[in-house]
DRENDO-1510 file (C-alpha; in Angstrom, 1 decimal, always signed):
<recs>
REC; n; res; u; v; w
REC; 1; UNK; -46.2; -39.8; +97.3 .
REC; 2; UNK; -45.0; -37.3; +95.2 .
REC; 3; UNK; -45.4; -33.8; +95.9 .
REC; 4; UNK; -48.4; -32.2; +94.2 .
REC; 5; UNK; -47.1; -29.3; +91.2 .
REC; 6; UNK; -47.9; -25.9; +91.8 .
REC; 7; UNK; -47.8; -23.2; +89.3 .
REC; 8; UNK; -50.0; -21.9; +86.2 .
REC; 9; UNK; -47.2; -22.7; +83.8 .
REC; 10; UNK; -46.4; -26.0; +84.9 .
REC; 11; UNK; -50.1; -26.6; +85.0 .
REC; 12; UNK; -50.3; -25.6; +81.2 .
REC; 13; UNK; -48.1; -28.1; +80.2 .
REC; 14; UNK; -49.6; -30.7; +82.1 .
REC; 15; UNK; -52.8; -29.5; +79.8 .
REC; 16; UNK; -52.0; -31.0; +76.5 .
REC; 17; UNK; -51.4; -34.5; +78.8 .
REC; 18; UNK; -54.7; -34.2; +80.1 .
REC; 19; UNK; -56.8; -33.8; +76.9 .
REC; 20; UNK; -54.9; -36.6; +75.6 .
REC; 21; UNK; -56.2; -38.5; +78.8 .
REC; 22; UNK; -59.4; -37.4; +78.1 .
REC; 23; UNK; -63.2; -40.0; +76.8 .
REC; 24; UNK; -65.5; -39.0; +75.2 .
REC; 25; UNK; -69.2; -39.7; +76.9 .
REC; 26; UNK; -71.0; -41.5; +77.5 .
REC; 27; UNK; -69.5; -42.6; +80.9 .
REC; 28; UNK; -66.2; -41.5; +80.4 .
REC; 29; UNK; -63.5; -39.2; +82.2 .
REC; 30; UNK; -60.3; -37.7; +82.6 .
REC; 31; UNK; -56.8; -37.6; +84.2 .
REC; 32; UNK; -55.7; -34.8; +86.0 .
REC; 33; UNK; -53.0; -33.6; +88.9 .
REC; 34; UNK; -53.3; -36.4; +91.2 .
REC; 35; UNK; -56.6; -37.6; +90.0 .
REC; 36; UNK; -59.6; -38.0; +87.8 .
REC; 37; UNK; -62.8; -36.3; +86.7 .
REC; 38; UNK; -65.6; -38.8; +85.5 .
REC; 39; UNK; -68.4; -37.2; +83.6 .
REC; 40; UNK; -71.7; -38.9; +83.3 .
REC; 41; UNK; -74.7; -36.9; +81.8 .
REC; 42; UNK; -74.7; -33.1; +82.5 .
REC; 43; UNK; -72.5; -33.6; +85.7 .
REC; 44; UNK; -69.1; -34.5; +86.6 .
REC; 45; UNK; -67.2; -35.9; +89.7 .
REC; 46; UNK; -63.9; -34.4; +91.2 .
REC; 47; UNK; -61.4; -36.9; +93.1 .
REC; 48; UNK; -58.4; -36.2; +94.2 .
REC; 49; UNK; -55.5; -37.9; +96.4 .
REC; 50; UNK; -54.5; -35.2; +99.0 .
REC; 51; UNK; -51.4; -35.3; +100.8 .
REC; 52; UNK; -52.0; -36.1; +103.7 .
REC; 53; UNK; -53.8; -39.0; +102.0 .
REC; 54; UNK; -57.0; -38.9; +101.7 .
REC; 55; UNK; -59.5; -38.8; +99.1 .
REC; 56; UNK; -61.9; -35.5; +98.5 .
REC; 57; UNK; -64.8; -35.5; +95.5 .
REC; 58; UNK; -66.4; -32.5; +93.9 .
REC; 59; UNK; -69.7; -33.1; +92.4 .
REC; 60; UNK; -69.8; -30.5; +89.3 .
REC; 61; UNK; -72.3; -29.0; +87.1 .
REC; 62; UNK; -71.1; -30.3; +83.3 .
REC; 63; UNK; -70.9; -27.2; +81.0 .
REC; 64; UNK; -72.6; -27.8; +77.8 .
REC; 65; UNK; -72.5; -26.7; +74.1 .
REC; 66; UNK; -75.0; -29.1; +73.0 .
REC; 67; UNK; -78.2; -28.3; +74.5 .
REC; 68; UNK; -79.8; -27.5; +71.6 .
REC; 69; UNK; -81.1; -30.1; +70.0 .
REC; 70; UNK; -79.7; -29.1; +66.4 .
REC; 71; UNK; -76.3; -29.6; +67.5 .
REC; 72; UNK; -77.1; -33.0; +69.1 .
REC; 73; UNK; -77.7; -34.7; +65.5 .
REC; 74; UNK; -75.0; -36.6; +64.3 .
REC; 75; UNK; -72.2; -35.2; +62.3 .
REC; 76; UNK; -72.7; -32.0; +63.8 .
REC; 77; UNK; -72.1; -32.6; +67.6 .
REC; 78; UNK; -68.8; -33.9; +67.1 .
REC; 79; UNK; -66.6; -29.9; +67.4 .
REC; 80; UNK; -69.3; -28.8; +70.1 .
REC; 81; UNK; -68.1; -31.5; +71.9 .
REC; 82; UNK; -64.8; -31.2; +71.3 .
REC; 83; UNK; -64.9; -27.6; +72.7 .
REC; 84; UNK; -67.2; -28.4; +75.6 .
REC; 85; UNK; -64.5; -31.5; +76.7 .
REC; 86; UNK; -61.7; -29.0; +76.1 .
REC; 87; UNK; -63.5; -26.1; +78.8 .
REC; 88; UNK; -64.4; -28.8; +81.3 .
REC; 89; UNK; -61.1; -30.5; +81.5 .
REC; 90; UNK; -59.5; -27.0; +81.7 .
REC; 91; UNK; -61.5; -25.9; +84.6 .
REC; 92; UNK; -61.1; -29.5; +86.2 .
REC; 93; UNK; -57.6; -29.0; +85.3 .
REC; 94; UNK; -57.3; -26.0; +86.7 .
REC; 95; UNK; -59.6; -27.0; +90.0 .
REC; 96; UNK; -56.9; -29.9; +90.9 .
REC; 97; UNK; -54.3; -27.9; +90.9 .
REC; 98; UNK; -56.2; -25.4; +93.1 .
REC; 99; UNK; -57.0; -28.0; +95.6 .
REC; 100; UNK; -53.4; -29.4; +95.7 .
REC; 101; UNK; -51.4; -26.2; +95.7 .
REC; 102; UNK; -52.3; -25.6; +99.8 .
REC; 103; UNK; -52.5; -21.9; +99.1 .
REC; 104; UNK; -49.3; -21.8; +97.3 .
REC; 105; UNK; -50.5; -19.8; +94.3 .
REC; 106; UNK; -53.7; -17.9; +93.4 .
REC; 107; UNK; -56.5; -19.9; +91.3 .
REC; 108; UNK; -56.4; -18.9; +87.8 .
REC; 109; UNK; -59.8; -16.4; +87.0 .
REC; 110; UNK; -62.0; -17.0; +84.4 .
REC; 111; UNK; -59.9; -14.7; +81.6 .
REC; 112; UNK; -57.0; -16.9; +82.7 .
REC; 113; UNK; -59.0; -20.1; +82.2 .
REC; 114; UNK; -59.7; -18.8; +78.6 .
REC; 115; UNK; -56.8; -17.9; +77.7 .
REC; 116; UNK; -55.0; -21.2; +78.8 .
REC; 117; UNK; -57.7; -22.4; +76.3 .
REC; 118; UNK; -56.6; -20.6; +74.1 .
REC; 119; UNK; -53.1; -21.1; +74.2 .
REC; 120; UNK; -53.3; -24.4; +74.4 .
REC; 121; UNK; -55.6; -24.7; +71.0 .
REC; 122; UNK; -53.1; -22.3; +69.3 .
REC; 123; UNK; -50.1; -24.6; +70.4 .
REC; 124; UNK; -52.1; -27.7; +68.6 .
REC; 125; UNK; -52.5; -25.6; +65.4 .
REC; 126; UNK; -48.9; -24.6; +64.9 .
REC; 127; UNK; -47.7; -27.9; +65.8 .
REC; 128; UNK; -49.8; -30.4; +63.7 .
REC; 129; UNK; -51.1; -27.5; +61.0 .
REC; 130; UNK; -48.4; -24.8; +60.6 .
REC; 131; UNK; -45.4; -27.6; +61.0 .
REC; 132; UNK; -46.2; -30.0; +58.7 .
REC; 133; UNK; -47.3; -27.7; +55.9 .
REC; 134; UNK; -44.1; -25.8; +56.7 .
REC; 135; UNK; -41.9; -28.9; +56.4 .
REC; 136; UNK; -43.6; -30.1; +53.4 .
REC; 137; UNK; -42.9; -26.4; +51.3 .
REC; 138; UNK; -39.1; -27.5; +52.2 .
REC; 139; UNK; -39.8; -31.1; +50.8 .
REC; 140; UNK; -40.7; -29.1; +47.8 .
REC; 141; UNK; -37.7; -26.6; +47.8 .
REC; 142; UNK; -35.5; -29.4; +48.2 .
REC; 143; UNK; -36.9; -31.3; +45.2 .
REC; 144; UNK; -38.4; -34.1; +47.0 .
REC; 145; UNK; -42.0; -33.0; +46.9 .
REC; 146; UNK; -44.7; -31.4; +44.9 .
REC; 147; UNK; -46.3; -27.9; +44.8 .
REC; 148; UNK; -49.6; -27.6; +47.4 .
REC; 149; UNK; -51.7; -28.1; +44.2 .
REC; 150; UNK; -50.5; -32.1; +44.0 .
REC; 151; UNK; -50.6; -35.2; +46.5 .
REC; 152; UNK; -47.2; -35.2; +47.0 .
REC; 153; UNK; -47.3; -32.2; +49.2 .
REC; 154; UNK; -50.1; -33.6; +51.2 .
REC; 155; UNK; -48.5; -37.1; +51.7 .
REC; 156; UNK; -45.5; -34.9; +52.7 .
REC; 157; UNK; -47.7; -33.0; +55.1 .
REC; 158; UNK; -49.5; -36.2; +56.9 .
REC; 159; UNK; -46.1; -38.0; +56.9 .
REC; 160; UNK; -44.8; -35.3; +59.3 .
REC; 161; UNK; -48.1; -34.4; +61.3 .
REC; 162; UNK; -47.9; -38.3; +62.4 .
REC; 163; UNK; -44.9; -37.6; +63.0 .
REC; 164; UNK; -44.9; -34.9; +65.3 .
REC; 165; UNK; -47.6; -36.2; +67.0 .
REC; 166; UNK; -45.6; -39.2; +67.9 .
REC; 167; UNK; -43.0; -37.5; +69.0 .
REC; 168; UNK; -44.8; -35.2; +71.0 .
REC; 169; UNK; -46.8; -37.9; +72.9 .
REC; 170; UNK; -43.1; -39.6; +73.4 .
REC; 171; UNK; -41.4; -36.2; +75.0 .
REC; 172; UNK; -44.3; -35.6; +77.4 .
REC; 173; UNK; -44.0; -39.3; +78.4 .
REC; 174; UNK; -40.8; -38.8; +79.8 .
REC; 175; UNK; -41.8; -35.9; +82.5 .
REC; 176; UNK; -42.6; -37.3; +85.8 .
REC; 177; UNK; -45.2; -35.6; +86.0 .
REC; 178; UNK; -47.2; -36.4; +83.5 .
REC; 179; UNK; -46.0; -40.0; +84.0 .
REC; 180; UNK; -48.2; -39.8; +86.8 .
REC; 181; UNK; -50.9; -38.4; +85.0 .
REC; 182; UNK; -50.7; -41.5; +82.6 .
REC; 183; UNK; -51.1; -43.7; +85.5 .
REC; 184; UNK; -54.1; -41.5; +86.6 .
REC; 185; UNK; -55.2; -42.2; +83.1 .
REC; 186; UNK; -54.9; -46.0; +82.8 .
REC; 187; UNK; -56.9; -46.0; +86.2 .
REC; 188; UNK; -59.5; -44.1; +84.7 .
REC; 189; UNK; -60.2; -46.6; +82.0 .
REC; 190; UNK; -60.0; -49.4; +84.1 .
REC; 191; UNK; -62.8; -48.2; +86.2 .
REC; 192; UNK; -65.1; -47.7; +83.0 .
REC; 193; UNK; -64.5; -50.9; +81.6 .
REC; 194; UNK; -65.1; -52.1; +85.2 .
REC; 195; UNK; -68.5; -50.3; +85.1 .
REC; 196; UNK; -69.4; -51.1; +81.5 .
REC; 197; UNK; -69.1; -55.0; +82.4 .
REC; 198; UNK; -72.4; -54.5; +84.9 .
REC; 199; UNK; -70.7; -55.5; +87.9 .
REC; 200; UNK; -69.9; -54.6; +91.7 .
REC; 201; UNK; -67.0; -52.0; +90.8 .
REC; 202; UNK; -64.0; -51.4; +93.3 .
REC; 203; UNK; -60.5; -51.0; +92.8 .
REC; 204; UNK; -59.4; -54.5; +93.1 .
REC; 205; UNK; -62.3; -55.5; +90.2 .
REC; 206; UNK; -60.9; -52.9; +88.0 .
REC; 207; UNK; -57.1; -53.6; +88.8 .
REC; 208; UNK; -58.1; -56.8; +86.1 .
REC; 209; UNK; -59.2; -54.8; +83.6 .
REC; 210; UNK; -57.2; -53.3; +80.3 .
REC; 211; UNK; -55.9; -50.0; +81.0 .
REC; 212; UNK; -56.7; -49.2; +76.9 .
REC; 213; UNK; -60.5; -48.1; +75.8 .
REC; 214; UNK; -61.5; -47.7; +72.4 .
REC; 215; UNK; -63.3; -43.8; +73.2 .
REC; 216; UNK; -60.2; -42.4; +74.8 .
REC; 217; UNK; -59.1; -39.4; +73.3 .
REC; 218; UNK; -56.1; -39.9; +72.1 .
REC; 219; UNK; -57.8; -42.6; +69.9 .
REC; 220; UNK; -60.2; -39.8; +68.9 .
REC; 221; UNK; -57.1; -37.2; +68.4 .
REC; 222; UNK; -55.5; -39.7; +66.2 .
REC; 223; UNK; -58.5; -40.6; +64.1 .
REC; 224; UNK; -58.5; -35.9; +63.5 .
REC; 225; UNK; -55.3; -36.2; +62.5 .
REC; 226; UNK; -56.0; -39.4; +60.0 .
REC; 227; UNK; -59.6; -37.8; +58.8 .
REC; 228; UNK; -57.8; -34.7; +57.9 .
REC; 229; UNK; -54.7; -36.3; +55.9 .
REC; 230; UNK; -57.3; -38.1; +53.3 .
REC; 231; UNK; -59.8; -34.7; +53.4 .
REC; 232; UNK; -56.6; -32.3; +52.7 .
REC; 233; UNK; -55.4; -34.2; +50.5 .
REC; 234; UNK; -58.7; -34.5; +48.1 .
REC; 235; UNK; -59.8; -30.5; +48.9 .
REC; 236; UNK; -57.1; -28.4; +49.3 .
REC; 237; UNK; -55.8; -29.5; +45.0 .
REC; 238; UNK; -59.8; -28.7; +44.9 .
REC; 239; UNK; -60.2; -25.8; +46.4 .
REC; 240; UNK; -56.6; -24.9; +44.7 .
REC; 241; UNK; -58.3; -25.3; +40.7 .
REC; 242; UNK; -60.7; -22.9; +41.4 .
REC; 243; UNK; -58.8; -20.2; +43.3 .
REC; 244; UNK; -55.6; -19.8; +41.6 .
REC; 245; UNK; -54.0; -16.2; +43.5 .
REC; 246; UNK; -50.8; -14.7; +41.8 .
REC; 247; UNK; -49.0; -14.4; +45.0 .
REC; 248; UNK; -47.6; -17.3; +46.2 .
REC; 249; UNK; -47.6; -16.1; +50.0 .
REC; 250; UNK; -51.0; -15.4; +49.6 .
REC; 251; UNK; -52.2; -19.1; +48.4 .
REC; 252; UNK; -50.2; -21.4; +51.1 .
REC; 253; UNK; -51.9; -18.6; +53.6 .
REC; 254; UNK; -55.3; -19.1; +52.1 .
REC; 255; UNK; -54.3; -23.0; +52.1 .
REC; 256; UNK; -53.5; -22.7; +56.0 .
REC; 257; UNK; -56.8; -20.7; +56.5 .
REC; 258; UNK; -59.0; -23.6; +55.0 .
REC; 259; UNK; -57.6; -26.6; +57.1 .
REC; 260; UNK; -57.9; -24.6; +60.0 .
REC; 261; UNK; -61.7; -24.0; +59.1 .
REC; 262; UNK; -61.8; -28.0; +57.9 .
REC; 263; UNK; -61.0; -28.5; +62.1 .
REC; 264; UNK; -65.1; -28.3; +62.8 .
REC; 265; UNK; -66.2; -31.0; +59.9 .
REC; 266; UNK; -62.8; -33.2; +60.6 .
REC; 267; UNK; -63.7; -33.5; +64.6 .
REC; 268; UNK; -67.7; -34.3; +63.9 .
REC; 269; UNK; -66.7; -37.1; +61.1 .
REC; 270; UNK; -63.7; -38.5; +64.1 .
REC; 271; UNK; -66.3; -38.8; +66.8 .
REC; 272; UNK; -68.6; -40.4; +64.9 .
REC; 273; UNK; -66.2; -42.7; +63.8 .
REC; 274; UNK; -64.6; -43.4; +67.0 .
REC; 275; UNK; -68.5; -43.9; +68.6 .
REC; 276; UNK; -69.2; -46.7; +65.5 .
REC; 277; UNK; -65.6; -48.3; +66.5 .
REC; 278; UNK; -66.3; -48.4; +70.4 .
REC; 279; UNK; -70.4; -49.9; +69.1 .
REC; 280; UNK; -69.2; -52.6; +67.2 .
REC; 281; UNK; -69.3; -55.9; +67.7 .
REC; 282; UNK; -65.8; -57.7; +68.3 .
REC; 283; UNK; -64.4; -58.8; +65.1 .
REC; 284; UNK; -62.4; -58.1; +62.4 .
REC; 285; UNK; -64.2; -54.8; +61.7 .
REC; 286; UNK; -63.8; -53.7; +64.3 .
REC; 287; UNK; -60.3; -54.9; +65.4 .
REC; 288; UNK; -59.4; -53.0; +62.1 .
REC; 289; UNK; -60.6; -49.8; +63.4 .
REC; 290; UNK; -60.1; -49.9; +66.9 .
REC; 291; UNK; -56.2; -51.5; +66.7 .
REC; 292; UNK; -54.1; -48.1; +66.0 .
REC; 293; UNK; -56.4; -46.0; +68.5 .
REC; 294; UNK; -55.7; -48.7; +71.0 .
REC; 295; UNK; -51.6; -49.2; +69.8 .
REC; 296; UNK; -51.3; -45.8; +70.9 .
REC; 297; UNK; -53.1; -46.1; +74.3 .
REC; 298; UNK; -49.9; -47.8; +75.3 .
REC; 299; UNK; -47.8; -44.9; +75.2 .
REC; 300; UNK; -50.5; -42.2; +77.2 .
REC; 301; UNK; -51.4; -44.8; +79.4 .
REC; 302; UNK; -49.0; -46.8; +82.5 .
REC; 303; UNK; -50.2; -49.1; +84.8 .
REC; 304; UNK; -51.6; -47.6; +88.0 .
REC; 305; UNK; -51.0; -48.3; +91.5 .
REC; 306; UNK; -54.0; -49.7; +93.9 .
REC; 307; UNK; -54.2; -46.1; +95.4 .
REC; 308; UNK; -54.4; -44.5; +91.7 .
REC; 309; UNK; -57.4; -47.0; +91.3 .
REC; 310; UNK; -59.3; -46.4; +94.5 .
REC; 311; UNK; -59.5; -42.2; +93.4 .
REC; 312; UNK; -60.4; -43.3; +89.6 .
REC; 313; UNK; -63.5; -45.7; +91.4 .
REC; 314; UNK; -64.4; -42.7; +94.1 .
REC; 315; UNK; -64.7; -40.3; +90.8 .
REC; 316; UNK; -67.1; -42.8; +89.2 .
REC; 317; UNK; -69.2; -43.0; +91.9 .
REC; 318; UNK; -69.7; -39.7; +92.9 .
REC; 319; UNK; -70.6; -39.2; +89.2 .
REC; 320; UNK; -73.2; -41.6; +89.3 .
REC; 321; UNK; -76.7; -41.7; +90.2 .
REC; 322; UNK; -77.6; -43.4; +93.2 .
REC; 323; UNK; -79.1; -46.3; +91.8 .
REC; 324; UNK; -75.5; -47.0; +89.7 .
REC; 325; UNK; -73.6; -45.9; +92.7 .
REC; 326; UNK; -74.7; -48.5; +95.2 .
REC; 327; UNK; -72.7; -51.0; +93.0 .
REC; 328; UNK; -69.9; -49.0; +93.1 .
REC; 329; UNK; -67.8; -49.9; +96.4 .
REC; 330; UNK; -65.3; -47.1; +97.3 .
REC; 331; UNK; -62.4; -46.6; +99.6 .
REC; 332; UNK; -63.8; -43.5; +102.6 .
REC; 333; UNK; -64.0; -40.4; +101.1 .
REC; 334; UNK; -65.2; -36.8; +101.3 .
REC; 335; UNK; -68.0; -35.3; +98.6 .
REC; 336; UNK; -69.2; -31.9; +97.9 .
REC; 337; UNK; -72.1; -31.5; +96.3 .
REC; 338; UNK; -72.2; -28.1; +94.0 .
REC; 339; UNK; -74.7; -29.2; +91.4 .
REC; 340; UNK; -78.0; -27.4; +91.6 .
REC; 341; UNK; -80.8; -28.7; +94.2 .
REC; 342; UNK; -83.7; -30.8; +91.7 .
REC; 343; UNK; -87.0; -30.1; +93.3 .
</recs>
């Protein structure tokens, strides 16, 4: 097996692979260094391949953005969400690579935590905000384009933010690394579609299964980065008529301010979109909307290996209630238990 990574920047990059390897819940999960987290309710389950081979689950408490009830309605749980995925699957992120590194480097602290976080979400604003509005001013200086006040600019400025997300998803495919993470990933789905058929779930059951899920997240990130091509390209001329500065470096940054703010309503209108996709019936409909979400699966998702599949089922089980988990048949493993005692 290969040897597990070890250090923060390496771990970093393996972020951005993660998130894209990331569900959204109801029973759904993650990939991460040499495993996967599976979130059900308000806790999550740990599992991890060890070197010397054996399997170890954490039972988690599941931080939360959305326990008040406002924030649970439709339409305006979708960012919350968003944000409470992205702080869970950094600190399970960060908690693999803990367990694997064998005292090789020290855990990152909660500032460090936050301000992977925060790297990480700055990294995704220059490359699919700053970028493509960048590229698209020298579509216009070049004479291919219009000014930010017309569609041209905007078509310019989706045109490259599909772009770049391709391309991005393509480069990281190619580390070995996060190859494996992929694997971990395709493993992960297998095992929920394995559990959503109502079945006895072990690895050889979910070994049959597709390795692509309508609520993965990279579906989800891909439905953001649709969403906010049609919504920039209808409020941004909008917001443009009735704010007219002089300065020409002072509209484009006023322009970059307001898609930036349009990240919160852009996420909520993806999630529920991506939930009505995954809750429809098979058909046309629904083949329509779920076909480029799953089309891209392909490329953040390989084919795991029997092992990859037995750490994906011991994640869903130690997730699970006991009820659920008594249909879930595991290969042996060890579980710790941090969630809080229920009386």
């Amino acid at each position: 097996m290969q040897s597990p990574l070890s250090g923060a920047r390496r771990r970093r990059r393996l972020l951005a692979a993660a998130l894209l390897a990331a569900d959204c819940p109801t029973v759904g999960g993650q990939a991460v260094m040499e495993g996967v987290m599976m979130r059900n309710a308000d806790v999550y389950a740990l599992a991890l391949r060890m070197p010397d081979g054996s399997i170890q689950a954490r039972r988690l408490p599941w931080f939360s953005l959305t326990r008040c009830r406002l924030l649970k309605l439709p339409f305006a749980r979708g960012f919350p969400l968003l944000l409470e995925t992205l702080i869970n699957g950094v600190g399970a992120l960060n908690r693999s690579a803990e367990a694997l590194a064998e005292g090789e480097e020290e855990p990152l602290e909660g500032w460090q935590l936050a301000l992977t976080m925060l790297c990480a979400v700055g990294m995704a604003v220059a490359l699919f905000v700053v970028a493509p509005h960048a590229l698209s001013l020298l579509m216009q200086w070049l004479g291919l384009g219009g000014a930010v006040e017309g569609l041209s600019f905007h078509l310019w400025d989706g045109f490259f933010k599909c772009c770049i997300f391709m391309l991005y998803i393509r480069a990281i495919s190619l580390v070995p690394d996060i190859r494996r993470v992929f694997q971990y990933h395709g493993a992960e789905h297998k095992t929920i579609h394995a559990f959503e058929s109502g079945q006895t779930v072990d690895a050889d059951f979910a070994a049959r299964m597709s390795r692509l899920h309508p609520r993965c997240g990279t579906t989800f990130l891909l439905f953001v980065i649709c969403i906010s091509i049609v919504l920039h390209a209808v409020l941004v001329p909008l917001l443009l008529r009735y704010w007219t500065p002089d300065q020409v470096w002072l509209k484009h940054a006023g322009t970059l301010l307001f898609k930036i703010a349009l990240i919160a309503p852009i996420s909520s209108l993806a999630y529920e979109l991506i939930r009505f996709a995954a809750r429809l019936d098979d058909g046309l409909p629904a083949t329509i909307l779920r076909a480029p979400g799953l089309a891209l699966q392909r490329l953040t998702t390989d084919e795991p290996d029997e092992g990859q599949l037995e750490v994906a089922v011991v994640a869903l089980a130690a997730a699970l209630g006991p009820e659920e988990r008594a249909r879930v048949l595991t290969a042996p493993y060890s579980l710790q238990d941090e969630t809080p005692a229920r009386d």
